[in-house]
N, C-alpha and C positions, 0 to 999 in steps of 0.2 A: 508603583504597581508591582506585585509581586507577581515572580514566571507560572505561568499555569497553560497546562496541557489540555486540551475540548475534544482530543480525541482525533483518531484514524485519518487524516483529510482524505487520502488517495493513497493507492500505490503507482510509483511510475513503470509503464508495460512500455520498452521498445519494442516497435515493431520493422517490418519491412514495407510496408503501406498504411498510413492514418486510415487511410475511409476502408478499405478493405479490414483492420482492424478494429472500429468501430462498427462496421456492420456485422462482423463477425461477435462480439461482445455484445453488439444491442440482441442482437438474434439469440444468441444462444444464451446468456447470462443476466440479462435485462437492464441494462448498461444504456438505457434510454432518453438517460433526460441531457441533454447538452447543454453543461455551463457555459463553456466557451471554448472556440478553437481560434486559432492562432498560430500564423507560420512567422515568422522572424528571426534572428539572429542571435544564437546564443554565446553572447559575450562575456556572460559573469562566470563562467561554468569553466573557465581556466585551466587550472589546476587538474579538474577530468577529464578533457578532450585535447588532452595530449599539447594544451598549451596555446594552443590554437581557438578563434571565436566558428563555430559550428551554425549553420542554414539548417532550420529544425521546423518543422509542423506537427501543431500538439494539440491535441483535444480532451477535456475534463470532461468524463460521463459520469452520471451516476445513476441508481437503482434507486428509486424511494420506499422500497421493502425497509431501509434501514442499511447502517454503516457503510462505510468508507467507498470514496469512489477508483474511478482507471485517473491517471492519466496515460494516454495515448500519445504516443510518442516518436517519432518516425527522423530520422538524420535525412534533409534532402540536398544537402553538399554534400557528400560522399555516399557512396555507396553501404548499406545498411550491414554489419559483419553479423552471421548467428556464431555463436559456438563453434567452436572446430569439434568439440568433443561430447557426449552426453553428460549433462550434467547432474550428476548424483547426490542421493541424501549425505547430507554432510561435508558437500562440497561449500569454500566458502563466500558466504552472501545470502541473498536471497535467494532459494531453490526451489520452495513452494508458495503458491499465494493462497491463505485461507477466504471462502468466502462463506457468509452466514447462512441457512437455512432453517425456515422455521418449522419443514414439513420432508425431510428428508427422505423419505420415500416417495415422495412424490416426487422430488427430484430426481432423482436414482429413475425410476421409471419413465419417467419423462425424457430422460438425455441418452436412455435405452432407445424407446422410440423414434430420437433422431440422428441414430444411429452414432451418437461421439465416442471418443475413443477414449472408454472408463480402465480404468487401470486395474481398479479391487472392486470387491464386493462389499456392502455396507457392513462396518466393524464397528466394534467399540474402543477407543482408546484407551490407554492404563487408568484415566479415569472413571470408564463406564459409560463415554460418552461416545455418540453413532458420529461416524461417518465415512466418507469414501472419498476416494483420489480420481484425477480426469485430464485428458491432455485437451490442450488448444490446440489450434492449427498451425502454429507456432513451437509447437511443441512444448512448453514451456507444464510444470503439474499445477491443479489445483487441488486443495483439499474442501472439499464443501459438507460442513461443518453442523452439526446439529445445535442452533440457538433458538432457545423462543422468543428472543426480543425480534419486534416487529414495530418498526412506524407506520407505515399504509402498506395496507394491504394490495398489492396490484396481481399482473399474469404470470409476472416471472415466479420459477418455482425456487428460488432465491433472493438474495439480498446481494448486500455490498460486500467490503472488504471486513473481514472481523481479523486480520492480523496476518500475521507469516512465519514461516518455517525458516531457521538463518543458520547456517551452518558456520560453527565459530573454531575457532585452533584452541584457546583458552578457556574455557567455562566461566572462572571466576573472573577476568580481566575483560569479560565480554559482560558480563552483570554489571560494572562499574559505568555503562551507559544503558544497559535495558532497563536495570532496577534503580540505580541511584541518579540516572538523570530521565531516564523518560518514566518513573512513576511505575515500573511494574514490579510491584515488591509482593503480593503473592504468589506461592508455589503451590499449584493443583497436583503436579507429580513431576519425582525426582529420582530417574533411573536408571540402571546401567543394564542391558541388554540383548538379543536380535529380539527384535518387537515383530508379530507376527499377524498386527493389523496394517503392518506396511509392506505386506507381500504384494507383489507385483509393481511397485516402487522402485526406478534406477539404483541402487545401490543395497537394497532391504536384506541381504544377504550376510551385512556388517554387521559390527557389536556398535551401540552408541551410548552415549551420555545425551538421556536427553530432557529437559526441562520445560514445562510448559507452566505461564506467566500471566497473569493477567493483575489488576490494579484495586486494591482495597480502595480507591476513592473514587466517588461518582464523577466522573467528566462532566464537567459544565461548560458555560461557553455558549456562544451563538449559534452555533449548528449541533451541541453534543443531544437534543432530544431524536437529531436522525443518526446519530454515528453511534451513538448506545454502547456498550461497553465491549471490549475487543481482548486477543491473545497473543503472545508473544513465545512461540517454539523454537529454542534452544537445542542445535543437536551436534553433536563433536564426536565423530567418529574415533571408534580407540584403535582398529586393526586394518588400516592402513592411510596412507599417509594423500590428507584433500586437495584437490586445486581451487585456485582462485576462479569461481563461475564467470569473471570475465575476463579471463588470464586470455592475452594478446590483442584487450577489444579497450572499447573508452565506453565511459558514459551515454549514453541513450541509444548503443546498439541492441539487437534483440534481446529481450530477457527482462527478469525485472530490476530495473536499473536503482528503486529508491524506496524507501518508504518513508510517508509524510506526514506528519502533526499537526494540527489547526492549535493556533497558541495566541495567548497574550502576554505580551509581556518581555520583549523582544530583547531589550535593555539590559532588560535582570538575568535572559537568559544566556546572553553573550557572556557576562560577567561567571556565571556559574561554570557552565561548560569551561571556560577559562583555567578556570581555577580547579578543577576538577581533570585537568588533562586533556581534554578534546575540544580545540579551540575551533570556532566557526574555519572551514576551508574556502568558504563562501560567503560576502554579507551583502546583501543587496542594499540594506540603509548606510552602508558607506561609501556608495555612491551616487545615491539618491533618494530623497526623501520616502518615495511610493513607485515601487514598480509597475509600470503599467503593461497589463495582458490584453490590451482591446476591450475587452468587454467586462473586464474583473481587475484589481490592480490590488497591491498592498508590498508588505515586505517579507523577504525566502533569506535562510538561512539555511547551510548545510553542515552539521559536521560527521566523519568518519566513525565507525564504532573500530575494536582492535582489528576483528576481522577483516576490514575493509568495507564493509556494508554504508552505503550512504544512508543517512538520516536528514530530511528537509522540517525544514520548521515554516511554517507559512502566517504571519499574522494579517487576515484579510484586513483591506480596506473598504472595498465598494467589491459590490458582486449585482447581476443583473436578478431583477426580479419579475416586471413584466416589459420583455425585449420590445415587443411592439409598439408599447406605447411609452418606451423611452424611461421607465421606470426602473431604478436603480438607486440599490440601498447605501449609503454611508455609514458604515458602523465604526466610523472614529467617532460620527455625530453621539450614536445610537447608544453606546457604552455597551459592555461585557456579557448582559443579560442575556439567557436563551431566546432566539427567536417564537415566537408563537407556533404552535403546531401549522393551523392554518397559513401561515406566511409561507412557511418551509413548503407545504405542499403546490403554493403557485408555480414551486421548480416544474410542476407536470406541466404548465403550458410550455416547456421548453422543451418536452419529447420529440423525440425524432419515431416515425414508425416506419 
């Protein structure tokens, strides 16, 4: 079986409270449907929790507007660290999370009326394309993003995850895993700058390099008719010098700690990244067959990009389909194929309102 990428799974959101984070995402972003939550003990994650196995509660939401979901993610052995410092464009990691929208103004006005805290007014990007910036309660920016891909239509004035903003030291030694291992080898615009649709943005004052990425080939896979196609923003400050966005923290403290792939192909993919210089930091199949989440199980893999930025690779095993009546999918059984429309939207009986 050759490695293949299905697209966006989730991005990982540390927070300081799961359910408090999760009703703040379902509310405002429409982060509704609950795959699965799950407090346990994170033992494999080594290597990023300072070497130590971490007491975690984490919940998978997702929006069936289409693309990538949360996971929610909360440290309940220690105490939760945010930031010491504001984290700025082109700091490195993850700095912003994109989400999709297929009606942008109606968003914009809509998170006017509940009064959140928007950062800019609706722009166009160097490609012509709208959109606007927004804090969480968390602090943490979003960019919500003008897509017309839509899977079902629902209330929220959004979608899922359509990508992130990663703040790299290298441009080109940070391409060697955005574009030659996870697949994003088209360039929509390639800049050097102050871009002055990111006024009112922590840092927008700087010069940058910035790239934005998305993928000549259609994501397939079991889930990719909701995850639909996604971006990857590239930005490297030229005049003055970034911090690491979790410089003095570990893994799953506030912020966004990961961004995650729905994959096949786990085997091929160890081997690749391998060889390729970014070897798994993480492998869950070599300590056991299937990881199991309670309600969801299969096999994570993580590896580092130059920046630091963590990358998970997830290839499901089983995921719930209808909870109540004990129905739950095998897609080792199932093979490779996209799920049916109609299958994927059963995820609505797993809303939380």
């Amino acid at each position: 079986m050759a490695k293949r990428i299905n697209g966006i799974q989730q991005l990982g959101v540390g927070v300081t409270s799961v359910q408090e984070g999760f009703k703040w995402f379902r509310t405002y972003f429409g982060m509704d449907i609950k795959m699965f939550e799950e407090a346990a003990l994170a033992e494999l994650m080594l290597p990023h929790t300072a070497g130590q196995p971490r007491e975690r509660h984490a919940i998978l939401a997702l929006n069936l507007e289409g693309g990538g979901g949360f996971e929610i993610w909360q440290h309940t052995g220690k105490t939760p660290v945010p930031p010491t410092f504001e984290v700025q464009l082109g700091d490195l990691g993850i700095c912003i999370g994109k989400l999709k929208s297929s009606d942008i103004h109606k968003a914009f006005k809509q998170f006017n009326e509940w009064n959140l805290e928007i950062l800019s007014p609706i722009d166009k990007n160097p490609a012509g394309n709208e959109h606007f910036y927004i804090k969480d309660l968390y602090n943490n920016v979003w960019e919500i993003v003008y897509d017309p891909f839509l899977f079902s239509k629902q209330r929220s004035v959004n979608g899922g995850i359509f990508g992130a903003v990663i703040g790299v030291k290298d441009m080109d030694e940070s391409l060697k895993v955005y574009r030659d291992i996870l697949g994003y080898d088209t360039i929509i615009f390639d800049q050097q700058d102050k871009f002055t649709d990111w006024a009112g943005i922590p840092g927008c004052e700087n010069t940058y390099r910035r790239i934005l990425l998305t993928h000549s080939a259609k994501r397939n896979g079991t889930f990719s008719p909701m995850f639909g196609p996604s971006q990857i923003e590239l930005v490297q400050v030229i005049d003055r010098e970034p911090r690491d966005a979790f410089e003095g923290r570990i893994w799953g403290d506030p912020g966004f700690i990961h961004l995650c792939f729905d994959i096949n192909g786990m085997d091929e993919l160890r081997q690749e990244v391998k060889e390729k210089g970014f070897p798994f930091t993480v492998d869950s199949a070599s300590a056991m067959e299937t990881f199991d989440m309670g309600e969801a199980a299969g096999n994570f893999a993580y590896i580092q990009a130059p920046e630091g930025t963590l990358i998970e690779f997830v290839e499901t095993h089983k995921i719930p389909l209808l909870k109540k009546l004990g129905w739950y999918l095998d897609l080792r059984k199932r093979g490779e194929k996209p799920l049916p429309n109609w299958m994927i939207r059963l995820f609505g009986l797993m809303r939380v309102k």
